[in-house]
C-alpha positions in Angstrom: 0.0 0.0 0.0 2.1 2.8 -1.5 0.1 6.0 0.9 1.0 4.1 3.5 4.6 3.6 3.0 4.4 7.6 1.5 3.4 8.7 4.9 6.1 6.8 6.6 8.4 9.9 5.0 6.0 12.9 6.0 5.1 14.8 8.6 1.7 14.3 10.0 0.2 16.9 8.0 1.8 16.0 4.5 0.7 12.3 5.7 -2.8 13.2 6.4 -3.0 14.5 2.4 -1.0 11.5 1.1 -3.8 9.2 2.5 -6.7 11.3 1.3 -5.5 11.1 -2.0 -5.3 7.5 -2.1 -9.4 7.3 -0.8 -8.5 6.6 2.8 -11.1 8.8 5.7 -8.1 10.4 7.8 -8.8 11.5 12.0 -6.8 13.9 13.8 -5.5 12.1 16.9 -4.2 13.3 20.6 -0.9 13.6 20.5 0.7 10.8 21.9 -2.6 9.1 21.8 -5.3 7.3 20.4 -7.8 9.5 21.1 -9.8 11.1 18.5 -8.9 15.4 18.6 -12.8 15.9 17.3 -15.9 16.3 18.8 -17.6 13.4 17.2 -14.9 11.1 17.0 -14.9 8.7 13.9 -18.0 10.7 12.5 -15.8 13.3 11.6 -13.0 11.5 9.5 -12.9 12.8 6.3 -11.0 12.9 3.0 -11.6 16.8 2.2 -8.2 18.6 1.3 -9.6 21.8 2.8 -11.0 19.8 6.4 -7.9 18.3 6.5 -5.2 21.1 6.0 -7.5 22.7 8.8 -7.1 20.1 11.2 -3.5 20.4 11.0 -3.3 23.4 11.0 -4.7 24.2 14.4 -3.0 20.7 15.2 0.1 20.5 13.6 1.9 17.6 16.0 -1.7 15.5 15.7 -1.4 11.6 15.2 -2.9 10.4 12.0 -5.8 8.0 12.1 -7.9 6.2 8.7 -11.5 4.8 9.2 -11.1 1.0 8.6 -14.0 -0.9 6.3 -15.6 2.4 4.5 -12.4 3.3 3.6 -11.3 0.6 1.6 -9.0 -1.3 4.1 -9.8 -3.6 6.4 -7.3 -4.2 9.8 -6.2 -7.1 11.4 -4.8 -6.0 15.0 -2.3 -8.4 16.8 -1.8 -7.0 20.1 1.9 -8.4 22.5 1.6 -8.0 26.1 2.1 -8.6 29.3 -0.8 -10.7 29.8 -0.6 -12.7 26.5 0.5 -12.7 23.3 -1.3 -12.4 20.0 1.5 -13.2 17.3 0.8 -17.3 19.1 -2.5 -17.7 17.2 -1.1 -16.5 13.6 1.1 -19.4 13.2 -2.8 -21.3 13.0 -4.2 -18.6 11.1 -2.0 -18.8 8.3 -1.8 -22.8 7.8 -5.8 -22.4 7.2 -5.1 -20.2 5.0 -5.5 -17.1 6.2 -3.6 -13.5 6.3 -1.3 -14.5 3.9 -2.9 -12.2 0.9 -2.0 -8.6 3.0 -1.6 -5.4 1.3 0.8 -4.3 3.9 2.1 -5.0 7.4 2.7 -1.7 10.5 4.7 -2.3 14.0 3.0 -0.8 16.2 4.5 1.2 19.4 3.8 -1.6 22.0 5.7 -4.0 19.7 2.3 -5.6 17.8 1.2 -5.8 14.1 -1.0 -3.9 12.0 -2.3 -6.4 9.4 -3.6 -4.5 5.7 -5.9 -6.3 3.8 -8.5 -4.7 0.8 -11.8 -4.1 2.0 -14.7 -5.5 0.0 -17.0 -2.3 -0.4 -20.5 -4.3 -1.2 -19.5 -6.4 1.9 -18.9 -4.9 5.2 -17.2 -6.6 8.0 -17.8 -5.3 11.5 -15.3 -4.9 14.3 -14.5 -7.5 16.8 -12.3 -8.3 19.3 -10.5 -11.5 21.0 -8.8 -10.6 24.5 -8.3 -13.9 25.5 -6.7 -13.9 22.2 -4.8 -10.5 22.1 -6.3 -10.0 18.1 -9.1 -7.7 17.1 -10.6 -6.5 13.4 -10.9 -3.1 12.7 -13.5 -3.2 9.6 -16.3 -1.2 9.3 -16.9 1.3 12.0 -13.5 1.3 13.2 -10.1 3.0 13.0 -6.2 2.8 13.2 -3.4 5.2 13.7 -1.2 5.0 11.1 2.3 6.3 10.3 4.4 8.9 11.4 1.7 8.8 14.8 3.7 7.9 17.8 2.4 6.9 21.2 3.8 6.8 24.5 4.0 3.3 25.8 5.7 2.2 29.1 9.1 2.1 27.4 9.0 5.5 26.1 7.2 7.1 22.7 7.5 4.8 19.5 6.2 5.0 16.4 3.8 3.3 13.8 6.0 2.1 11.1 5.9 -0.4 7.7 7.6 -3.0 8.0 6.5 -5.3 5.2 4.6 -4.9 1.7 2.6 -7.6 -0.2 1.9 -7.8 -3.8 -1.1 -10.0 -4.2 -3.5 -8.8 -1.7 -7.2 -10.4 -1.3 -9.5 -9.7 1.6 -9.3 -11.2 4.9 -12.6 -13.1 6.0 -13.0 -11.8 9.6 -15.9 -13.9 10.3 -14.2 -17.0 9.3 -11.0 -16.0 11.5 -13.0 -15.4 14.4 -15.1 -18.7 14.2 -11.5 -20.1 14.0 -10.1 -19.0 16.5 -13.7 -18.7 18.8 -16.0 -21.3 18.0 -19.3 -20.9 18.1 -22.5 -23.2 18.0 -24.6 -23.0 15.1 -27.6 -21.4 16.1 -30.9 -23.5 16.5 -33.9 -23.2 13.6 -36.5 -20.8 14.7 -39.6 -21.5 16.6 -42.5 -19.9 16.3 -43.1 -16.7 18.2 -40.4 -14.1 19.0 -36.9 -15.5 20.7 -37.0 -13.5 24.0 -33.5 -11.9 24.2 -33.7 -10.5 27.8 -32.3 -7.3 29.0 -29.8 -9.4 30.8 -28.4 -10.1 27.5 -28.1 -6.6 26.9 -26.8 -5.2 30.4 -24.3 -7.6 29.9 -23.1 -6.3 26.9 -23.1 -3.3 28.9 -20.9 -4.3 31.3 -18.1 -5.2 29.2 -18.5 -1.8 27.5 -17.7 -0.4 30.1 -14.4 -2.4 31.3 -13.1 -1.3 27.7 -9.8 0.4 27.3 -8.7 3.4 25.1 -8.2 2.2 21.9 -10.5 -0.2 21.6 -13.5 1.5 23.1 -15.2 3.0 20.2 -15.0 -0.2 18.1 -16.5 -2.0 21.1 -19.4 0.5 21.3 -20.2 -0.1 17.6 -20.2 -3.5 17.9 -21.9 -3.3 20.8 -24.4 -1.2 19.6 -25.2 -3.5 16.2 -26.1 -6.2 18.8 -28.9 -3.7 20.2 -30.1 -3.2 16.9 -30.0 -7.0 16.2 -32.4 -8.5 19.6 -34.8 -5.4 18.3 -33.6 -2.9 21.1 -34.8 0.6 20.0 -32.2 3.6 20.4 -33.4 4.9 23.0 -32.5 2.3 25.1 -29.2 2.0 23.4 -28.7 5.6 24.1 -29.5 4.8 28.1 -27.6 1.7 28.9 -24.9 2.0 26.1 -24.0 5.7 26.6 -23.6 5.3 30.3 -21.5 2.2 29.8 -19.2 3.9 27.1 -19.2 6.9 29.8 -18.0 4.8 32.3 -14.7 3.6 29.9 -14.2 7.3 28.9 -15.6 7.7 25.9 -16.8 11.6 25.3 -20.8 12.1 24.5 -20.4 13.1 21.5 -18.5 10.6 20.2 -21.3 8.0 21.9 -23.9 9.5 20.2 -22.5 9.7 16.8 -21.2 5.9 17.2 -24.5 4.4 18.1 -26.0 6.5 15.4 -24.1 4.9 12.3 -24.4 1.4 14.3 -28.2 1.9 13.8 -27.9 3.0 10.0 -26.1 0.5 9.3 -27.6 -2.4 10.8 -30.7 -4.2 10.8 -33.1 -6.0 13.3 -32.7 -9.5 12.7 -35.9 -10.8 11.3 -36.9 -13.5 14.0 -36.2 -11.1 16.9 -38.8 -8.5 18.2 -38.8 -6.0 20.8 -37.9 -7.9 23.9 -39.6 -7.2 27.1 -37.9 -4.9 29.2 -37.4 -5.2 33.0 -38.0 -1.8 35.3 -35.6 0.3 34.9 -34.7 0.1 31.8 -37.3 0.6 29.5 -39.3 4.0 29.4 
């Protein structure tokens, strides 16, 4: 991916326009961070010459971020840490055939890999995460930092950098990586009448919201917000339980709001589900 390895050379302003040119949505970030610098967050990203010369103007030492999915790359995330590693599952990602096909490869400050791959734009893959796992997908919905960002880590501020180039990319099936490396059941035919999805279901994904860290969070509350949408939750209630729990991992309201808005374009209610019943408390 030639803008990518372009902005490598640049400064972040010079990088910002390299990326727009190539069709990539670009985010001023904190810097040092991974925080968006605008009021609504991902919403914002934009491809604009004029927006973007703006930003950077007023922020000349912001990180550079691209919208993930939308923007014509999707991003496989392979996080090393203390409490686990992520590069141990690739090793079986790759023998079943998948990964290989990558457009381009990023370090990333706390020594973990940013994994390219072309985005199919009739086909949109949603964000997920693994943490027992330590690997996540940034698709639709989502975003990376991307080079010359830099972040401060607990070894001291290191950069975003490419460190490898492919030259027959094809998309990366998310779905079938995660079923890989997270089985799940197939789910059961249908019965008749509406499958009850209780508001325990839904405080739950709440709860993990919540426990989110930076970085992660606003791909969580997407994801966690096209789940509402799915078991027929209306957003009002999203807005209630959703927005307190992205509160509680630091998310600013605006941002919320405009997250759980797109979630609820761009998803539908799946059609066996209705509108479960909803305990005191929760419903209006």
């Amino acid at each position: 991916m030639d803008a990518l390895t372009q902005a490598s050379r640049c400064g972040p302003a010079e990088a910002a326009l390299a990326l727009a040119a190539a069709g990539l949505q670009v985010l001023p970030i904190v810097p040092g961070s991974k925080r968006p610098l605008t009021p609504n967050g991902l919403a914002d990203a934009s491809r604009a010459p004029d927006q973007l010369a703006g930003w950077w103007r007023r922020w000349p030492d912001a990180n550079v971020a691209i919208a993930t999915g939308g923007s014509g790359v999707d991003v496989l995330d392979v996080d090393r840490r203390q409490s686990g590693n992520g590069f141990d599952v690739l090793p079986r990602l790759l023998r079943a055939g998948h990964g290989r096909a990558l457009l381009v490869a990023v370090a990333t400050p706390n020594d973990g890999l940013h994994l390219y791959y072309p985005a199919v734009p009739d086909r949109p893959q949603r964000p997920w995460a693994l943490t027992r796992h330590h690997v996540d997908f940034r698709g639709t919905g989502g975003y990376v930092l991307v080079p010359p960002s830099t972040v401060k880590t607990a070894s001291g501020v290191h950069p975003y950098r490419v460190v490898a180039t492919g030259r027959a990319a094809a998309p990366l099936d998310a779905s079938d990586v995660r079923h890989l490396l997270d089985p799940r059941p197939r789910p059961r035919p249908t019965t008749t009448g509406p499958r009850r999805s209780g508001p325990s279901s839904a405080r739950g994904i709440a709860t993990w919201l919540s426990t989110r860290s930076e970085g992660t969070r606003n791909n969580a509350l997407f994801w966690a917000a096209c789940r509402y949408v799915e078991m027929g939750l209306g957003p009002d209630v999203a807005k209630e339980l959703l927005g307190n729990a992205a509160a509680q991992a630091g998310l600013p309201g605006r941002e919320v709001t405009a997250t759980i808005r797109s979630a609820y374009r761009h998803t539908t209610p799946t059609p066996t589900r209705r509108q479960p019943p909803l305990d005191r408390g929760i419903g209006r």
